[in-house]
Backbone as CSV, one residue per row, in Angstrom:
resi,resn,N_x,N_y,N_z,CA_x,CA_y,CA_z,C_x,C_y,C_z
1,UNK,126.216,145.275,114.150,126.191,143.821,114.366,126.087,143.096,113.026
2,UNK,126.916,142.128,112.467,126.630,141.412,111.713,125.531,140.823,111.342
3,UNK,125.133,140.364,110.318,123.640,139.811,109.702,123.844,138.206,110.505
4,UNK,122.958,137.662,110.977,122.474,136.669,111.189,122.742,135.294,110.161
5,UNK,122.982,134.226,110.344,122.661,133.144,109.716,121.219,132.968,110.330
6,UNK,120.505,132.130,109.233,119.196,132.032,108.974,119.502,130.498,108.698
7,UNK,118.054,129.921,109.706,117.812,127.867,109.603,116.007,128.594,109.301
8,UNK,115.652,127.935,108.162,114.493,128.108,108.231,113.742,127.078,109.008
9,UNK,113.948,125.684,109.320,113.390,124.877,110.163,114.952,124.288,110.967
10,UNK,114.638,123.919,112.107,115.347,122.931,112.764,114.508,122.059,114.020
11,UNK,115.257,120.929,114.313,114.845,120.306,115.407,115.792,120.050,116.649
12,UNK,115.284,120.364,117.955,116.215,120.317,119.353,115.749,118.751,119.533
13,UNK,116.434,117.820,119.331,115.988,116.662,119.850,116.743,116.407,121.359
14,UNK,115.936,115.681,122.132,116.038,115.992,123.318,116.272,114.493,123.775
15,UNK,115.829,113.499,124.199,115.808,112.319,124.841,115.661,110.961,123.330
16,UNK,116.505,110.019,123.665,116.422,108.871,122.912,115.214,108.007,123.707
17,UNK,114.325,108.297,124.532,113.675,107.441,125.711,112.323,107.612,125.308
18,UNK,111.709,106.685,124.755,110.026,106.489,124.284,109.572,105.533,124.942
19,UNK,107.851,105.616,125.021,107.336,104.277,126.244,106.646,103.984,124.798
20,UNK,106.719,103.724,124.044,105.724,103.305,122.784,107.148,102.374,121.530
21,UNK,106.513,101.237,121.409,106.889,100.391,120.273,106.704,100.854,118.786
22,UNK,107.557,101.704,118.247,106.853,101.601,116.933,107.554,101.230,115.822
23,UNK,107.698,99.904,114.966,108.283,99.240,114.297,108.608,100.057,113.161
24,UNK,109.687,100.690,112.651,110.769,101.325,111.837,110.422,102.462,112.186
25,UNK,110.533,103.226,113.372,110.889,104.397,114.151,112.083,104.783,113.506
26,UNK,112.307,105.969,112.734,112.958,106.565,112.189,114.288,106.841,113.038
27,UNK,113.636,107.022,114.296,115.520,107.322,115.142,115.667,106.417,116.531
28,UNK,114.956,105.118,116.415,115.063,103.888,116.469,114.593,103.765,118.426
29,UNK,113.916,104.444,118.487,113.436,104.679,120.199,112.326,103.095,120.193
30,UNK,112.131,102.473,119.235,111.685,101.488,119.894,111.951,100.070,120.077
31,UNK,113.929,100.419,120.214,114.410,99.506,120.536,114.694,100.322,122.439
32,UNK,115.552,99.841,122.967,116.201,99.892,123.715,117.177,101.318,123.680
33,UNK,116.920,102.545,123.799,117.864,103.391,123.444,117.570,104.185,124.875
34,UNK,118.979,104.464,125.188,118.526,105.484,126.285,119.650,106.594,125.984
35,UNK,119.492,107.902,127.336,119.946,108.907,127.493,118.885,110.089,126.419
36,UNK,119.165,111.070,127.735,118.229,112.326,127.271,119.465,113.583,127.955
37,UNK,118.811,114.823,127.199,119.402,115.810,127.077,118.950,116.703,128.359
38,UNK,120.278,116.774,128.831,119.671,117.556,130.396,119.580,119.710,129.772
39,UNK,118.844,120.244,129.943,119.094,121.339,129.598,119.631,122.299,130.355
40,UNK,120.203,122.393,131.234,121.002,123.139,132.103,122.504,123.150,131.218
41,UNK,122.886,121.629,130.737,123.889,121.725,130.688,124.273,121.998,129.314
42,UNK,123.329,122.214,128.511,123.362,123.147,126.912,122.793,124.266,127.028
43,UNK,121.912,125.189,127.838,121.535,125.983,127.551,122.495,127.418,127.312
44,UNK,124.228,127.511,127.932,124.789,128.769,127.533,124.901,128.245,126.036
45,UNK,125.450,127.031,125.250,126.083,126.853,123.667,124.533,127.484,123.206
46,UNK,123.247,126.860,123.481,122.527,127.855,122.599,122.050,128.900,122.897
47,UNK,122.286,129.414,123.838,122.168,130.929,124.057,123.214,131.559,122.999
48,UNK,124.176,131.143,122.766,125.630,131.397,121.788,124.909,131.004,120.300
49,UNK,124.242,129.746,120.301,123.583,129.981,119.017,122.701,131.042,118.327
50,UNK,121.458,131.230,119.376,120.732,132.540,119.260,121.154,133.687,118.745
51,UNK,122.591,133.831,119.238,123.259,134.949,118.652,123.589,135.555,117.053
52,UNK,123.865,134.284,116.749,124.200,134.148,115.493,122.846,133.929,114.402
53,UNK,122.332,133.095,114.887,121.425,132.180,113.922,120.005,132.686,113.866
54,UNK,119.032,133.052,113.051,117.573,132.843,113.561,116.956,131.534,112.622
55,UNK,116.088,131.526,113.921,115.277,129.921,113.165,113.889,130.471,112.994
56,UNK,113.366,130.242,111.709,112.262,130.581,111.462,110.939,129.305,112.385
57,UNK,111.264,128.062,112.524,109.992,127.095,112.831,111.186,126.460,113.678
58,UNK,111.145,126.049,114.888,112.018,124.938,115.564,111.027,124.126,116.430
59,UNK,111.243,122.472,116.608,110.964,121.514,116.775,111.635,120.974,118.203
60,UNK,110.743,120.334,119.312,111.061,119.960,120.111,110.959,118.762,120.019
61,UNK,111.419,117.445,120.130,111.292,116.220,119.597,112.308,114.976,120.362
62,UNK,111.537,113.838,120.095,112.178,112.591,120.569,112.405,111.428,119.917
63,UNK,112.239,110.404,120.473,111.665,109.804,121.802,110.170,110.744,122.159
64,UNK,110.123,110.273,123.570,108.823,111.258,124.057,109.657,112.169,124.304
65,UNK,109.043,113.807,124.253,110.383,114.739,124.695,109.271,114.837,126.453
66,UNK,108.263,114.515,126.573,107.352,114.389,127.619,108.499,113.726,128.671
67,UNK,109.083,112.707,128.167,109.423,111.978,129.451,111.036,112.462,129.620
68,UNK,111.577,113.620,129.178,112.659,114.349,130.040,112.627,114.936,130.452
69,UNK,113.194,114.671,131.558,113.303,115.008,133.275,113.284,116.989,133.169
70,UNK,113.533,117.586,131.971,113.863,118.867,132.290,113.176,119.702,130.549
71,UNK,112.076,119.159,130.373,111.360,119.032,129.348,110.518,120.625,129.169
72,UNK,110.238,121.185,131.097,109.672,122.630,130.563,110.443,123.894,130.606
73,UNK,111.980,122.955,130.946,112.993,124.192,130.625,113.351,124.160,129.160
74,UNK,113.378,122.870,128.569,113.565,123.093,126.885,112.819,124.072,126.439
75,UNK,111.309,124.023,127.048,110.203,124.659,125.932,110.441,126.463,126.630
76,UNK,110.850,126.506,127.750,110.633,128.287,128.101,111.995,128.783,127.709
77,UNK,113.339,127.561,127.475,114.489,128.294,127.572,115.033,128.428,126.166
78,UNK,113.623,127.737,125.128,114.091,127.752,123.850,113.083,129.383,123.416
79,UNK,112.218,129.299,124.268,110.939,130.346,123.260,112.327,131.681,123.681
80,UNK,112.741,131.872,124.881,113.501,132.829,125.377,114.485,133.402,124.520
81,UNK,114.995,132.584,123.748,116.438,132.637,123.187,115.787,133.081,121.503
82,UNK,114.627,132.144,121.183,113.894,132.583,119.847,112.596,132.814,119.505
83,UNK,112.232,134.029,120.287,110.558,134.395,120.909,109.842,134.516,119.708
84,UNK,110.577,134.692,118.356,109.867,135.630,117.440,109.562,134.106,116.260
85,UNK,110.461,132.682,116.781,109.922,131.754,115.739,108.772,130.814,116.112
86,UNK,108.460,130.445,115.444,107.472,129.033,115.691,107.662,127.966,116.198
87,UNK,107.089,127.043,117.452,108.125,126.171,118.399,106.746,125.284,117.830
88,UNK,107.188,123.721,117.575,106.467,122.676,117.965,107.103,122.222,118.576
89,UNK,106.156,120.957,119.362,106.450,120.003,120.336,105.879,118.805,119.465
90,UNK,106.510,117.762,119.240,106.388,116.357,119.078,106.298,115.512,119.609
91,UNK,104.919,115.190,120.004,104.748,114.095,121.252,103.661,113.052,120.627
92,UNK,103.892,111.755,121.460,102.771,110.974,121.494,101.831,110.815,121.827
93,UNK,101.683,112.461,123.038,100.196,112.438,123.301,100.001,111.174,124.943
94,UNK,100.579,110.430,125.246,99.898,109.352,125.825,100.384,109.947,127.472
95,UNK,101.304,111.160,127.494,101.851,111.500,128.982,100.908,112.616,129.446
96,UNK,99.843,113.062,128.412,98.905,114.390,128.718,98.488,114.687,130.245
97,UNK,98.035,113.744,130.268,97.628,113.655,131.841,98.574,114.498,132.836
98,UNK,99.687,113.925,132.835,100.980,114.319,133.678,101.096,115.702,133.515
99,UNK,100.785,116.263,132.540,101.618,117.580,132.293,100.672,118.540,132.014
100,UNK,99.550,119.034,133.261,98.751,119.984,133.218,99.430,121.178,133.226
101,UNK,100.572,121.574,133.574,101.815,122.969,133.648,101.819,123.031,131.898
102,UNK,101.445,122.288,131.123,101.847,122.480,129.663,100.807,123.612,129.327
103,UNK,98.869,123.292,130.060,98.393,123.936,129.158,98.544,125.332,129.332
104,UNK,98.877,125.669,130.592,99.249,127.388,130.702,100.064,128.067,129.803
105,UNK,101.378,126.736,129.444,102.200,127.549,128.276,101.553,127.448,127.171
106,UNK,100.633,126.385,127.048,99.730,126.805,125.641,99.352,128.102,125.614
107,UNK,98.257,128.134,126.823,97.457,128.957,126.438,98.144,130.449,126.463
108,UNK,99.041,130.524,127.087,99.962,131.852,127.070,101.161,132.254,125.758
109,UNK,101.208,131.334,124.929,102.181,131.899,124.318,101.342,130.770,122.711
110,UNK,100.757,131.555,122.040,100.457,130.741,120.835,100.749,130.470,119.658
111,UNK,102.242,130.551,119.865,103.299,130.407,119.151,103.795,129.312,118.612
112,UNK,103.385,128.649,119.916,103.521,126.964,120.997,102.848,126.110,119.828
113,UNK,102.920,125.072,119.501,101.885,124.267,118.546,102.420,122.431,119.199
114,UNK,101.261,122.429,119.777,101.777,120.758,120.090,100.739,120.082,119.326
115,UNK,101.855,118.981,118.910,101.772,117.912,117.808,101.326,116.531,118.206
116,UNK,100.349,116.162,118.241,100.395,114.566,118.833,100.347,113.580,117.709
117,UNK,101.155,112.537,117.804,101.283,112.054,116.880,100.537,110.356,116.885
118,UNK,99.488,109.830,116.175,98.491,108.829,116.392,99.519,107.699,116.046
119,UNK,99.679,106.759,116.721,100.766,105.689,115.811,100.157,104.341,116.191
120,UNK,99.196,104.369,116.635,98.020,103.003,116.646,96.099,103.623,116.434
121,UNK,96.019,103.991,115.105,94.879,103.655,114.528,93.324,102.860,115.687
122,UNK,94.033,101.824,116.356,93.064,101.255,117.232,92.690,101.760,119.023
123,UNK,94.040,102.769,119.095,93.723,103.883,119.814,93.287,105.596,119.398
124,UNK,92.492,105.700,118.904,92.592,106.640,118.014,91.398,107.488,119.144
125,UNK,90.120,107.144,119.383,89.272,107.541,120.562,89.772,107.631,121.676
126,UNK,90.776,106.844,122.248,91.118,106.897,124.193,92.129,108.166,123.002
127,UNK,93.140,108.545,122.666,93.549,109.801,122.172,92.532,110.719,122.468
128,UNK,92.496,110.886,121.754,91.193,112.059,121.393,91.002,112.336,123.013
129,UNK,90.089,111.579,123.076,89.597,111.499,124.590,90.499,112.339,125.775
130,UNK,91.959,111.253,125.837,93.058,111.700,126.323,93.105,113.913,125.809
131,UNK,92.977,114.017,125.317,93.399,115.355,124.326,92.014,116.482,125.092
132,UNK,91.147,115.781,124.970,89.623,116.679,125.405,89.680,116.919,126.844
133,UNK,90.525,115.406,127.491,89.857,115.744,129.127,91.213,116.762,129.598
134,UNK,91.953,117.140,128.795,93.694,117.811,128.888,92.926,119.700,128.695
135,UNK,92.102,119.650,127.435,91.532,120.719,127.392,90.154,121.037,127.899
136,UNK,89.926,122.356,127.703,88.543,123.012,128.495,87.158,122.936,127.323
137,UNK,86.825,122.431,127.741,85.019,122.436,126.952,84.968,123.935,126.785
138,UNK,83.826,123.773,125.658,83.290,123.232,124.736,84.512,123.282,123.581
139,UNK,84.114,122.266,122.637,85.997,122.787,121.555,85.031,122.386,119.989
140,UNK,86.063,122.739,119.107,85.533,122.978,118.155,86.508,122.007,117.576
141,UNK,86.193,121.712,116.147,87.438,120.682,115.440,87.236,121.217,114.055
142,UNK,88.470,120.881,113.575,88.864,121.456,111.818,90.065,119.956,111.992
143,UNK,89.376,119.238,110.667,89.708,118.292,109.889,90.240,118.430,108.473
144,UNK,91.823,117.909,108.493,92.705,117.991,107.063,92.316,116.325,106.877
145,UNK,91.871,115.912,106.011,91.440,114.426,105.030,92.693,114.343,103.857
146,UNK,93.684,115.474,103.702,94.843,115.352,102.684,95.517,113.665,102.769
147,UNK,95.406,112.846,101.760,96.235,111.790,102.342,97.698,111.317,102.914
148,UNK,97.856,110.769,103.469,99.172,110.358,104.322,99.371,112.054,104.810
149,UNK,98.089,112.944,105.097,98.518,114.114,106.305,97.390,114.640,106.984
150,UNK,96.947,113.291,106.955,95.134,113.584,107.795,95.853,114.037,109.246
151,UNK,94.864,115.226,109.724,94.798,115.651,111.000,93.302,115.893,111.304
152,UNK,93.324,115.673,113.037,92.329,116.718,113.307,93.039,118.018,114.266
153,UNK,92.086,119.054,114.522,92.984,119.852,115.356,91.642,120.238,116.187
154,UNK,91.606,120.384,117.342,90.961,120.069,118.564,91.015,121.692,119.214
155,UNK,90.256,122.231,119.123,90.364,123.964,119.585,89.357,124.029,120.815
156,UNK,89.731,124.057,122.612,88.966,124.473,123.584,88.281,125.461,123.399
157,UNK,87.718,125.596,124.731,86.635,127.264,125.126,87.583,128.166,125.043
158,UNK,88.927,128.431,125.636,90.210,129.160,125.886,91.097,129.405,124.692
159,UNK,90.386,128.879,123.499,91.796,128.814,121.872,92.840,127.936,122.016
160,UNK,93.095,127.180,123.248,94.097,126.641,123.162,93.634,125.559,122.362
161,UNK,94.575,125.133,121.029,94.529,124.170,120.299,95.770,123.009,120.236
162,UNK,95.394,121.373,119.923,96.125,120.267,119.912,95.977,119.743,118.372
163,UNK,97.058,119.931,118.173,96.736,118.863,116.363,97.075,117.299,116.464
164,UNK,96.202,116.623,116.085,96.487,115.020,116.039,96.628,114.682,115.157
165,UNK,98.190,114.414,114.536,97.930,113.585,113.110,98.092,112.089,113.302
166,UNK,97.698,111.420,112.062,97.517,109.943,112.029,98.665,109.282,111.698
167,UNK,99.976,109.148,112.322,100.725,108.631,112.212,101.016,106.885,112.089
168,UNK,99.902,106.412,111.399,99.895,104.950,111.701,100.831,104.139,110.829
169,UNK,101.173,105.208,109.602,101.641,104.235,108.180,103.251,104.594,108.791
170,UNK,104.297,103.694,108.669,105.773,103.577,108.433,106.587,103.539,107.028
171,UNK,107.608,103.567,107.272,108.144,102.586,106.321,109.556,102.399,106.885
172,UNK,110.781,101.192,106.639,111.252,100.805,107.446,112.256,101.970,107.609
173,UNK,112.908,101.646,108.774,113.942,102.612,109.465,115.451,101.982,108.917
174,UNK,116.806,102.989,109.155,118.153,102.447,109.161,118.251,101.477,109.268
175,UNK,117.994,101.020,110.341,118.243,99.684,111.063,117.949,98.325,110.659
176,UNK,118.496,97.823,109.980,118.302,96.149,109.667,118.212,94.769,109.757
177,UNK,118.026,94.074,109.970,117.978,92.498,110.822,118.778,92.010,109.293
178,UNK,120.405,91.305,109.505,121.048,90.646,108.500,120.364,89.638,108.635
179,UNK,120.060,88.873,107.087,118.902,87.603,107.225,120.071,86.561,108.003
180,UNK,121.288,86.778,107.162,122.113,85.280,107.690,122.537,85.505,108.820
181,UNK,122.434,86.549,110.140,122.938,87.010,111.195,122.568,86.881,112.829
182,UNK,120.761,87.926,111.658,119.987,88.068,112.548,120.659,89.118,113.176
183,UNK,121.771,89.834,113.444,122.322,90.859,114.382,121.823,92.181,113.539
184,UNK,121.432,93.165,114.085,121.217,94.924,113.734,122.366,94.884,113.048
185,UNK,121.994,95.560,111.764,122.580,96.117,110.903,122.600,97.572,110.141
186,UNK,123.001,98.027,109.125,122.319,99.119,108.227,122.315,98.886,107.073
187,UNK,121.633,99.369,106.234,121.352,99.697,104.525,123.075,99.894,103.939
188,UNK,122.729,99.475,102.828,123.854,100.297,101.982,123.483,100.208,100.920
189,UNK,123.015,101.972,100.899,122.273,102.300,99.693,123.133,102.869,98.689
190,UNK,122.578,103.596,97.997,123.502,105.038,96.524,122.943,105.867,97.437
191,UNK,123.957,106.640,97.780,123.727,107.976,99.047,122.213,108.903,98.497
192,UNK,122.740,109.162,96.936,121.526,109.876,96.301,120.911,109.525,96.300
193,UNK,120.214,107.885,96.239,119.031,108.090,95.896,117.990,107.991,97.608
194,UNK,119.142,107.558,98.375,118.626,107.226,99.606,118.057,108.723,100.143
195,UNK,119.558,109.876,99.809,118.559,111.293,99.972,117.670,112.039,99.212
196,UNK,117.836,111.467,98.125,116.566,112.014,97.318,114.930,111.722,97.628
197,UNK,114.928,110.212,98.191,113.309,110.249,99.113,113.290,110.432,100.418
198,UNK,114.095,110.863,101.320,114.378,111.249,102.845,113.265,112.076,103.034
199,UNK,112.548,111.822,104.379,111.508,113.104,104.664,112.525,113.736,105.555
200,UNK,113.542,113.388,105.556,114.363,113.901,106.946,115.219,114.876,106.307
201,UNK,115.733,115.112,104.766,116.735,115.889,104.652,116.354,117.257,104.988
202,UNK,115.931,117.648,105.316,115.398,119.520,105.548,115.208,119.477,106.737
203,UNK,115.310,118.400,107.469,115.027,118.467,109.054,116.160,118.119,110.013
204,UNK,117.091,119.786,109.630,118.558,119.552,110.274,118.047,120.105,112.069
205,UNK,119.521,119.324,112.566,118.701,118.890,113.768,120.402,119.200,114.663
206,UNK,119.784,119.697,116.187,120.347,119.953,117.127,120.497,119.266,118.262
207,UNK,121.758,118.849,118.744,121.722,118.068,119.549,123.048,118.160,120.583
208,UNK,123.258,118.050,121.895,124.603,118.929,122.504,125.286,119.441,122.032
209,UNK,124.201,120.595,122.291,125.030,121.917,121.100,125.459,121.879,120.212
210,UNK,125.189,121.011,119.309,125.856,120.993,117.709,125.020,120.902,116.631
211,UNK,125.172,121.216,116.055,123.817,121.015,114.969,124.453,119.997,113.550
212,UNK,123.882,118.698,113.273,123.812,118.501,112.253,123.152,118.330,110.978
213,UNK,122.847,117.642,109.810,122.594,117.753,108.389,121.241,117.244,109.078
214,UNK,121.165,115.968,110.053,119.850,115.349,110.263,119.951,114.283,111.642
215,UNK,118.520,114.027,112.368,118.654,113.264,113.220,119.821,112.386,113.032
216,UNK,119.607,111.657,111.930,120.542,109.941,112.315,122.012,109.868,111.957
217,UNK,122.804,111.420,111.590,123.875,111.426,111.630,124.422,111.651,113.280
218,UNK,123.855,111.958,113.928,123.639,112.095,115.795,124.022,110.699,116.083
219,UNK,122.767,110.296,115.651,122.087,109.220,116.820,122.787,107.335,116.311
220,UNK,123.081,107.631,114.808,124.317,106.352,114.467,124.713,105.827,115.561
221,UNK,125.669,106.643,115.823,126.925,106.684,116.781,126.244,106.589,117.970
222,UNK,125.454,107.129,118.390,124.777,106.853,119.862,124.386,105.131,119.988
223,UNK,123.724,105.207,119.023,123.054,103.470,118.713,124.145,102.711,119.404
224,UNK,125.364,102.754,117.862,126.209,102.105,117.665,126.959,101.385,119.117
225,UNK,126.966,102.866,119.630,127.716,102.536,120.876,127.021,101.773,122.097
226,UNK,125.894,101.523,122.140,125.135,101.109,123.066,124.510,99.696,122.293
227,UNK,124.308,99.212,121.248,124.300,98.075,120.712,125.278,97.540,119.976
228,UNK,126.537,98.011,119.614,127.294,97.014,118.815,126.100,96.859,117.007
229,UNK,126.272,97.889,116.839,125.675,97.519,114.879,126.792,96.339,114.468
230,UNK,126.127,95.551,113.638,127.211,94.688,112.873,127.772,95.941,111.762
231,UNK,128.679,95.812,111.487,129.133,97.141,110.432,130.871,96.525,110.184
232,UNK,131.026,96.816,109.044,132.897,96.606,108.557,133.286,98.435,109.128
233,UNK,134.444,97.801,109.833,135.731,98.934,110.045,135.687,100.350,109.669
234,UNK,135.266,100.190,108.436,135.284,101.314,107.705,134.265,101.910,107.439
235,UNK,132.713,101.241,107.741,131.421,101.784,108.024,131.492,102.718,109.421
236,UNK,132.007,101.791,110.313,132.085,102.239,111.591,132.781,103.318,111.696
237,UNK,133.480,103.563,110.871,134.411,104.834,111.059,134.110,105.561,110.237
238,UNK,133.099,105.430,109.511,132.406,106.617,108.817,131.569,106.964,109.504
239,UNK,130.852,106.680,110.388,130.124,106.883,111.255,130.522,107.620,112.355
240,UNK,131.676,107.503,112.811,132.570,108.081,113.771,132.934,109.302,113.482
241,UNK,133.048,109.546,111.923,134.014,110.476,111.533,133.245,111.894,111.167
242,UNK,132.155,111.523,111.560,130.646,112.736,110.748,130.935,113.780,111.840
243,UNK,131.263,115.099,111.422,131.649,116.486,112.353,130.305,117.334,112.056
244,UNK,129.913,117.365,113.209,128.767,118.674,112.935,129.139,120.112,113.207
245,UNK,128.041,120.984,113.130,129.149,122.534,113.146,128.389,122.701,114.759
246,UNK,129.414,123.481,115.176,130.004,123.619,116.474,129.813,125.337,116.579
247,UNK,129.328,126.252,118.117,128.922,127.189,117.600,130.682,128.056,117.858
248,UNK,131.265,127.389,117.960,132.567,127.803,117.858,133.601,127.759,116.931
249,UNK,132.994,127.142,115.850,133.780,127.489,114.209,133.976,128.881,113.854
250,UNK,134.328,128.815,112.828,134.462,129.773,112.147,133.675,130.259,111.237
251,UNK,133.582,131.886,110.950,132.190,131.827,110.111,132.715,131.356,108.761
252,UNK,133.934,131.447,108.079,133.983,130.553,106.785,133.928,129.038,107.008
253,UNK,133.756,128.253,108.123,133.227,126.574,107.866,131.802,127.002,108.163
254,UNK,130.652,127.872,109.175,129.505,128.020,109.572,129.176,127.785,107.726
255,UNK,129.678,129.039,106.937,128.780,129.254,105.660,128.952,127.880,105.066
256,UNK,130.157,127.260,104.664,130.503,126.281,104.215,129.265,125.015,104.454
257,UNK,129.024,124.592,106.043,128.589,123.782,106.175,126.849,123.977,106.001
258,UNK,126.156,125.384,105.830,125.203,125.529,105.913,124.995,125.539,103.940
259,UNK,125.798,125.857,103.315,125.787,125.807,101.965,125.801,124.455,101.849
260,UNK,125.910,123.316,102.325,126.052,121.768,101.974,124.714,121.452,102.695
261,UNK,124.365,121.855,103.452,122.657,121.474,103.956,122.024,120.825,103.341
262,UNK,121.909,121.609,101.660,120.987,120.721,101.038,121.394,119.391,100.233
263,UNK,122.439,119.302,100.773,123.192,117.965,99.573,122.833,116.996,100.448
264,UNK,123.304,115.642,99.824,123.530,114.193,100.659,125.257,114.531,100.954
265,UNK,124.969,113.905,102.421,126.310,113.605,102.903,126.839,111.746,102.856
266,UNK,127.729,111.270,103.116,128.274,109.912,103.460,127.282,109.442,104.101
267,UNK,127.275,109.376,105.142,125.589,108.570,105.930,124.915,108.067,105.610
268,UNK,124.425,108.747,104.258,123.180,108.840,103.861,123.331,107.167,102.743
269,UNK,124.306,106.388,102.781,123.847,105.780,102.401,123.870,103.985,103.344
270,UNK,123.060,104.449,104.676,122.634,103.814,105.794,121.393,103.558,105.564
271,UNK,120.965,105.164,104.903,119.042,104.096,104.789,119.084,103.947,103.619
272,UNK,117.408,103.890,103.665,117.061,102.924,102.675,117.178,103.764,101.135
273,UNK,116.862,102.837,100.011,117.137,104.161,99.051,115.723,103.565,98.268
274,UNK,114.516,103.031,98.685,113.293,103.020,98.627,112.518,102.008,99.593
275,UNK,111.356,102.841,99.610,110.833,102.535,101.318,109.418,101.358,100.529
276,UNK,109.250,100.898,101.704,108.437,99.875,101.900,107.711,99.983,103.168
277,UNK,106.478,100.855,102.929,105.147,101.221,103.538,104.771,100.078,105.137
278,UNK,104.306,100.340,105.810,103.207,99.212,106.615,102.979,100.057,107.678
279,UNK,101.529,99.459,107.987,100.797,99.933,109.000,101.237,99.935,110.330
280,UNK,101.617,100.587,111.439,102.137,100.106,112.763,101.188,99.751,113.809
281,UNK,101.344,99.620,114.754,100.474,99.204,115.711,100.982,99.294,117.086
282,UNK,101.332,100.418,117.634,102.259,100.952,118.450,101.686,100.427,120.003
283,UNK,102.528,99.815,121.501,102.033,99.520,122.151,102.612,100.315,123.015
284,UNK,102.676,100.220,124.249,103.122,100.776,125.163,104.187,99.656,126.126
285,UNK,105.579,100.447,126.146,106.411,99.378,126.268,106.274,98.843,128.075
286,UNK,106.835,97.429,127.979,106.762,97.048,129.462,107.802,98.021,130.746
287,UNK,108.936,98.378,130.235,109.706,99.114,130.758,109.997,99.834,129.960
288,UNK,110.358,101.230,130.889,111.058,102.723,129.673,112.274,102.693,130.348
289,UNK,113.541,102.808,129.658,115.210,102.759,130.161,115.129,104.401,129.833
290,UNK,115.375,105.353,131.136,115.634,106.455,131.113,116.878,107.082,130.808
291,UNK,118.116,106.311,131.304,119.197,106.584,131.278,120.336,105.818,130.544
């Protein structure tokens, strides 16, 4: 059998659908974005991926990935396909309640690492709280104080453990308000320098069955199409024109495109090409658009 291609991290992003406001949301869930990823209907392309590829750390992620409809077939039909890597889950934490079937897969496979992510500071106790009454008494806690990567991590009677980091600080997202417009817009940055401060470039990402460089070469085009971006012709069709690899290439474009991983692509000069910090204050939206 041939040697494997190797992703040392990736992310399965799953649903554009968040119940939480959070002002420059990186892949823009707290506007109006809908559609989520049914997993029935990707699971043979990555079974076909598995084949080929191993992922050392893979990421389950959103939106809430909590609020798709088919959310504990992602997590059993991904460990299945890659038992031997490291799976997080990226959540907000605020659906815990709902999803007592989660802690069994905690506690059974501790491989599992769910992530809650704090994005209002002034809920920081009903969290917690939320997190304790989810797990079994008595629990223990181990505190990271590292700045901009404070966690706590919350360990039951059973080992099953929850990490909470403090997600409160932003900085702005793609997405732009033209002053003379007022209509959604994007950046137009120097591609480099916009990927040279990206927390996103190493966090190539999977999405109906395709994998690209990063979330927002996906999700552009998803936006785009469901809001109308203000954009010239030729933005728009750079946007259009972004090919991700497909598990049906060839292995001379597979190497090709995995050898460009670490570069900036065209896109990249949508965001920003230096960020501007602020605190969020995340609410819980009046309606969630599922579809």
């Amino acid at each position: 059998m041939n040697k494997k291609f190797m992703l040392p991290y990736a992310e399965f992003y799953i649903t554009n659908v968040c119940n939480l406001t959070c002002t420059g949301c990186n892949r823009f869930n707290n506007y109006k974005f809908k559609g989520w990823q049914d997993w029935h209907q990707v699971k043979d392309s990555y079974a076909s991926w598995s084949q080929e590829f191993n992922i050392s750390t893979y990421s389950i992620l959103g939106g809430e990935p909590l609020l798709n409809p088919t959310f504990y077939d992602w997590v059993l039909g991904l460990r299945r396909l890659w038992p031997n890597g490291t799976l997080r889950i990226a959540s907000n934490g605020t659906q815990l309640e709902q999803h007592q079937r989660l802690y069994d897969i905690l506690h059974n496979d501790p491989k599992i690492i769910f992530s809650v992510c704090l994005h209002n500071k002034r809920t920081k106790k009903e969290l917690i709280n939320k997190v304790k009454d989810f797990l079994v008494a008595p629990f223990t806690y181990n505190a990271d104080t590292t700045p901009y990567r404070e966690k706590i991590i919350i360990t039951d009677a059973n080992g099953v453990s929850i990490e909470i980091h403090h997600n409160w600080w932003f900085h702005q997202g793609a997405i732009r308000l033209d002053p003379e417009t007022s209509q959604q817009t994007l950046h137009q940055s120097d591609p480099e320098k916009a990927h040279d401060i990206c927390h996103s470039k190493t966090c190539h990402h999977f999405e109906n069955g395709k994998l690209y460089k990063c979330g927002l070469a996906s999700i552009f085009k998803q936006y785009d199409e469901q809001h109308r971006l203000q954009l010239s012709p030729e933005d728009r069709q750079l946007i259009n024109s972004y090919v991700p690899l497909s598990i049906t290439d060839s292995t001379e474009i597979k190497q090709a495109f995995l050898k460009n991983l670490p570069n900036s692509i065209s896109l990249c000069k949508f965001c920003p090409e230096s960020y501007q910090g602020q605190q969020i204050f995340a609410e819980e939206k009046k309606v969630v658009f599922a579809r």
